[in-house]
C-alpha positions in Angstrom: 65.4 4.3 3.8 63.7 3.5 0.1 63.0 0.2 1.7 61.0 1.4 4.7 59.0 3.4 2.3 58.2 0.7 0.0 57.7 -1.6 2.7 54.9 1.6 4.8 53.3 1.7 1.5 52.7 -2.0 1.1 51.2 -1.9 5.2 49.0 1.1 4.1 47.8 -0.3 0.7 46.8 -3.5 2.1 45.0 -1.4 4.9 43.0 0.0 2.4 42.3 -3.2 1.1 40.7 -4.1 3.8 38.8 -1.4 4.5 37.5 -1.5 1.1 36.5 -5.3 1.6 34.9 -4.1 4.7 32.8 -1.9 3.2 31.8 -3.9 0.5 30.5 -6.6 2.6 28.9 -4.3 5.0 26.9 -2.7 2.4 25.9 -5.9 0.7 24.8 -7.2 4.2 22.9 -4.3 4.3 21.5 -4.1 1.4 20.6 -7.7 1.7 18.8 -6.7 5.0 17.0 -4.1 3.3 15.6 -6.6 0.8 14.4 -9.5 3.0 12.8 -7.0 5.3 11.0 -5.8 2.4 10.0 -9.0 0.4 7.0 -10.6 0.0 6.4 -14.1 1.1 4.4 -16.3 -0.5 1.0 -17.9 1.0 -2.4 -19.1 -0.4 -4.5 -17.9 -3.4 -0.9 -15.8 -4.8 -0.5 -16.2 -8.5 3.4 -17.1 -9.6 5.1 -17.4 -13.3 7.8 -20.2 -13.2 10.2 -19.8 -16.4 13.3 -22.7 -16.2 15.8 -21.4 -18.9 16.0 -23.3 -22.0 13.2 -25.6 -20.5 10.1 -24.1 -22.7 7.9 -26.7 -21.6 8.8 -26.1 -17.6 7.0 -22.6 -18.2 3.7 -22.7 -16.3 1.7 -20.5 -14.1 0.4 -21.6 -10.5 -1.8 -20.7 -7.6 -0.7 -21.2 -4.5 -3.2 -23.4 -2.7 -4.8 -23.4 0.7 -2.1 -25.2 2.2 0.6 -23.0 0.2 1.4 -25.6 -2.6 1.8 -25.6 -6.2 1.9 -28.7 -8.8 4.5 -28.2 -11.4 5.7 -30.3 -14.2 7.8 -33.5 -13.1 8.1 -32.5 -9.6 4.6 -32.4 -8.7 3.2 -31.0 -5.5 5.6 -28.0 -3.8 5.0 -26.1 -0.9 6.1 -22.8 -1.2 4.4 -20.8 1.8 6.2 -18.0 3.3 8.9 -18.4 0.8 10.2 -15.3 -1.3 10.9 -15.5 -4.4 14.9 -16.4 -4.5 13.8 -18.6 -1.9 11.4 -20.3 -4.4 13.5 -20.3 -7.1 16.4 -22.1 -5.6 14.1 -24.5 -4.1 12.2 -25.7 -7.5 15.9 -25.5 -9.3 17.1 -27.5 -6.4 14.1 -30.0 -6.8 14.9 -30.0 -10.6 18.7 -31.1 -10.1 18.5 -33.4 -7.8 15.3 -35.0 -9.6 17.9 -35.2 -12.6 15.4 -33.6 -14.7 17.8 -30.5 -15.1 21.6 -30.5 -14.9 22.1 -26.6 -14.1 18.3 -25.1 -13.9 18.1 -21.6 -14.6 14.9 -20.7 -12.7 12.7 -17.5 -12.1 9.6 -16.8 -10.8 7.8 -13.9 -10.9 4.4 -12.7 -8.8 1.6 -11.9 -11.2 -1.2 -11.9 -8.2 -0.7 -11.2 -5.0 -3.9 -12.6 -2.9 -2.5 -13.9 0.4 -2.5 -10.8 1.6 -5.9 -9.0 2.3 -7.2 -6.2 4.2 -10.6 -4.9 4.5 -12.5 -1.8 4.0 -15.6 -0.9 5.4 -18.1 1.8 6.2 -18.4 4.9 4.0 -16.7 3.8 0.6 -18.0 3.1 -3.0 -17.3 -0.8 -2.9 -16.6 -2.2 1.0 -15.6 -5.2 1.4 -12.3 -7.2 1.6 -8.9 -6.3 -1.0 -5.4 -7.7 -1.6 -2.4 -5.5 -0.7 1.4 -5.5 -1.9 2.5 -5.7 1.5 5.8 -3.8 0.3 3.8 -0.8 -1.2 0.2 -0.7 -0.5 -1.1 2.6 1.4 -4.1 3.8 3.3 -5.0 6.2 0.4 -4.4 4.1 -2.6 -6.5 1.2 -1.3 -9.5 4.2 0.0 -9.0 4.4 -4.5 -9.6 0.5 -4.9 -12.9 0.7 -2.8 -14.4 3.6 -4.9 -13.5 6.9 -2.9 -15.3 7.9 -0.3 -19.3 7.8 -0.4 -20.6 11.4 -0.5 -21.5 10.7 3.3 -18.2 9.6 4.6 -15.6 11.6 6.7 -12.1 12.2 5.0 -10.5 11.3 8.7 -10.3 7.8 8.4 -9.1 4.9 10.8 -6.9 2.3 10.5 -7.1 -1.0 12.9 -4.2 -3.2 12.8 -1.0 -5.0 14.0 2.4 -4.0 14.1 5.4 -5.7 15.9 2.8 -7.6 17.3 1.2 -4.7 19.4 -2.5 -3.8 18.6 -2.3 -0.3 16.9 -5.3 2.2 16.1 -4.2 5.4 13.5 -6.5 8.5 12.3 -5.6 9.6 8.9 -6.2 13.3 7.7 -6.3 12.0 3.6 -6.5 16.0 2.9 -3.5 16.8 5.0 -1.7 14.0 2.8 -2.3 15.9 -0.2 -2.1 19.3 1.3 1.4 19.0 2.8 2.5 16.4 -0.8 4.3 14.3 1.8 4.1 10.4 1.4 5.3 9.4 4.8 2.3 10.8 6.3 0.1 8.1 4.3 0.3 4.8 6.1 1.5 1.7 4.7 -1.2 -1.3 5.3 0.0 -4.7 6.5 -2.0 -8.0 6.3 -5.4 -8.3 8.2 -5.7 -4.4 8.5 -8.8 -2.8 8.9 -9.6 0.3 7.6 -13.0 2.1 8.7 -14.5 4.8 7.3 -16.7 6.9 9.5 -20.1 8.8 8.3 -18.9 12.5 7.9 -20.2 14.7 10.8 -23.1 17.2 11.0 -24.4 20.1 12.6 -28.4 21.3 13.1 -29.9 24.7 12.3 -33.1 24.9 13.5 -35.8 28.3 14.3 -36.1 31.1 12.2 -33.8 30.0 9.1 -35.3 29.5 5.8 -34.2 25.6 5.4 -33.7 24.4 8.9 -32.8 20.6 9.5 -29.3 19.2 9.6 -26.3 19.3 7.4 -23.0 17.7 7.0 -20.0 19.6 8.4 -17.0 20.7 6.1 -14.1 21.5 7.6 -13.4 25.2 8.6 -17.4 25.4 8.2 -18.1 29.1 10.0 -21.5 29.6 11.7 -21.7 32.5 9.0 -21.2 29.4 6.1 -23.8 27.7 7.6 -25.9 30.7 7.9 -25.7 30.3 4.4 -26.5 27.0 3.8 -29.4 26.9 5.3 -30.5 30.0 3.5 -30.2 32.7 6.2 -32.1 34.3 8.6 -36.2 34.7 8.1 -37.6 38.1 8.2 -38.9 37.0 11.5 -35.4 36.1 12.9 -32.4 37.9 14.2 -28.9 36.8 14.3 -28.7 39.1 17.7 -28.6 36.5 20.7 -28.2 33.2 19.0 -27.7 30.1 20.8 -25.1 26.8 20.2 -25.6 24.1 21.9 -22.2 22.2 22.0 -21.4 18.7 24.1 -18.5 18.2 25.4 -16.6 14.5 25.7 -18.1 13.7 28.7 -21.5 14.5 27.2 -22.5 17.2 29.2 -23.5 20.3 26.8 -22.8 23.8 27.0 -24.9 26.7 25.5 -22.7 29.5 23.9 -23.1 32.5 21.8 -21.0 32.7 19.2 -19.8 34.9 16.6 -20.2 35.0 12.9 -16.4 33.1 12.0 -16.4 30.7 14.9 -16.0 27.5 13.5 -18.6 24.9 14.1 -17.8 21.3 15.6 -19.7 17.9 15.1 -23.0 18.3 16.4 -23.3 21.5 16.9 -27.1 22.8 17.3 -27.7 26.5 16.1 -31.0 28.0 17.3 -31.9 31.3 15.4 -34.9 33.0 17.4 -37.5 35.1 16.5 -37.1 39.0 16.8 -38.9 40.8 19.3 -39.6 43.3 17.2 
C-alpha cells in the first residue's frame, strides 16, 4: 500500500513538473512575441551606440546610412537594416568572433536617434512639416506637441492618414475627448509614413442688425445666444423675434430655420438678425 502511494506521488509530482515547464516556456514564448512585435528595426538616418565589453576602443557611435549600413572599427562596412537591436548585437559580436578580433565579444547597442521612421504634419500647427516617431510609443497628441500645438485657427478634430495591416486607414481624433475622458487608448499610436492633417477650425456668420457682424470661428457647444454675444448683441434697430439660420445640409442643399436662444450652432451656420418693424 505505502508503495502505491509513493509510487502516485512520484506520477503526480512529475505531472506538475511538467506543467510547470509548460508554463514557463509558454510564457517566455509569449513574452518573446510581445517583444519582437514591439521592437524597432533599424533603417537609414537611425543613430546607434555600440559598447563591446572590455573593448574601450570598439566604443563608437554610427548612422545608419541610406542603404542601412554602418562602418565600425576592424569590421568595416555592416548592414544592419531592419534589424533590432539583439539582432544587431549578435551580428557585430558574431562578425567580431569569427574575424578573431574578439574571443567572446560582449556587445550592446543602444538607439540614441531614431530617424528612419518619419511622419508628417501638416496644415494648422505651429511648425508643419515632416518628424521622427518611436514607432513603439509615439501618439497622435504627443507628435500635435512636437509641431507647436495647434495654430489659433486650427480645429482640435484632427485626421490621421495612414496604413495598417496593409489596408489604407483614415481616423478623426477628438484631442479634447482624450483629455476629457484621461483615457490613453483613445489617442492613436502613429506608424511610419502617417499623415496627420490638421483642418482650419470652422466658423459661423452673423450678419444684419448686430453690432459686429462678419464671421467668427465656432467653439464647441457655441449657443446662438453665445454668439449673440460675440458679436456684441442685437442693435437698437434689431429684434431677436423672427431670426433666420441658414444651415446646408451634406448634400449642399440649405435649409432656413428659426432657432432658439440654446440651440447649438454647426459649421457654417449664417445668422440673419433683422430689423424691427417697430
Amino acid at each position: 500500500m505505502n508503495d502505491w502511494r509513493m509510487g502516485m506521488q512520484i506520477v503526480f509530482l512529475r505531472f506538475l513538473a511538467g506543467l510547470t515547464l509548460l508554463l514557463m516556456v509558454g510564457t517566455s514564448a509569449f513574452a518573446q512575441t510581445a517583444a519582437n512585435k514591439s521592437e524597432h528595426l533599424l533603417g537609414p538616418g537611425d543613430v546607434i551606440r555600440i559598447t563591446v565589453y572590455q573593448n574601450p576602443d570598439l566604443t563608437s557611435e554610427a548612422r545608419l546610412s541610406e542603404n542601412g549600413s554602418i562602418t565600425f572599427p576592424l569590421l568595416g562596412s555592416i548592414e544592419l537594416n531592419g534589424l533590432g537591436l539583439n539582432a544587431a548585437e549578435q551580428k557585430i559580436g558574431r562578425l567580431l568572433r569569427e574575424g578573431k578580433f574578439v574571443i567572446k565579444p560582449q556587445v550592446a547597442v543602444q538607439l540614441l536617434e531614431i530617424r528612419s521612421a518619419q511622419i508628417s504634419i501638416i496644415g494648422q500647427v505651429g511648425k508643419p512639416g515632416r518628424y521622427p516617431i518611436d514607432t513603439t510609443n509615439s501618439k497622435v497628441s504627443e507628435m500635435i506637441a512636437s509641431a507647436g500645438g495647434i495654430a489659433a485657427t486650427g480645429d482640435d478634430v484632427v485626421t490621421l492618414v495612414g496604413t495598417r495591416s496593409g489596408k489604407p486607414v483614415k481616423i478623426d481624433i477628438d484631442l479634447p475627448a482624450i483629455y476629457e475622458a484621461g483615457d490613453s487608448q483613445l489617442d492613436v499610436r502613429v506608424a511610419n509614413g502617417d499623415i496627420i492633417y490638421v483642418h482650419k477650425a470652422p466658423n459661423f456668420y452673423i450678419y444684419g442688425e448686430v453690432q459686429r457682424p462678419g464671421v467668427y470661428q465656432l467653439e464647441r457647444g457655441t449657443t446662438l445666444l453665445k454668439a449673440l454675444a460675440q458679436s456684441g448683441g442685437v442693435t437698437p434697430r434689431g429684434t431677436e423675434r423672427g431670426m433666420k439660420l441658414h444651415r446646408r445640409d451634406e448634400t449642399g442643399a440649405v435649409t432656413v430655420i428659426e432657432p432658439k436662444m440654446n440651440d447649438v450652432l454647426e459649421a457654417e451656420d449664417i445668422i440673419y438678425i433683422r430689423e424691427s418693424l417697430f
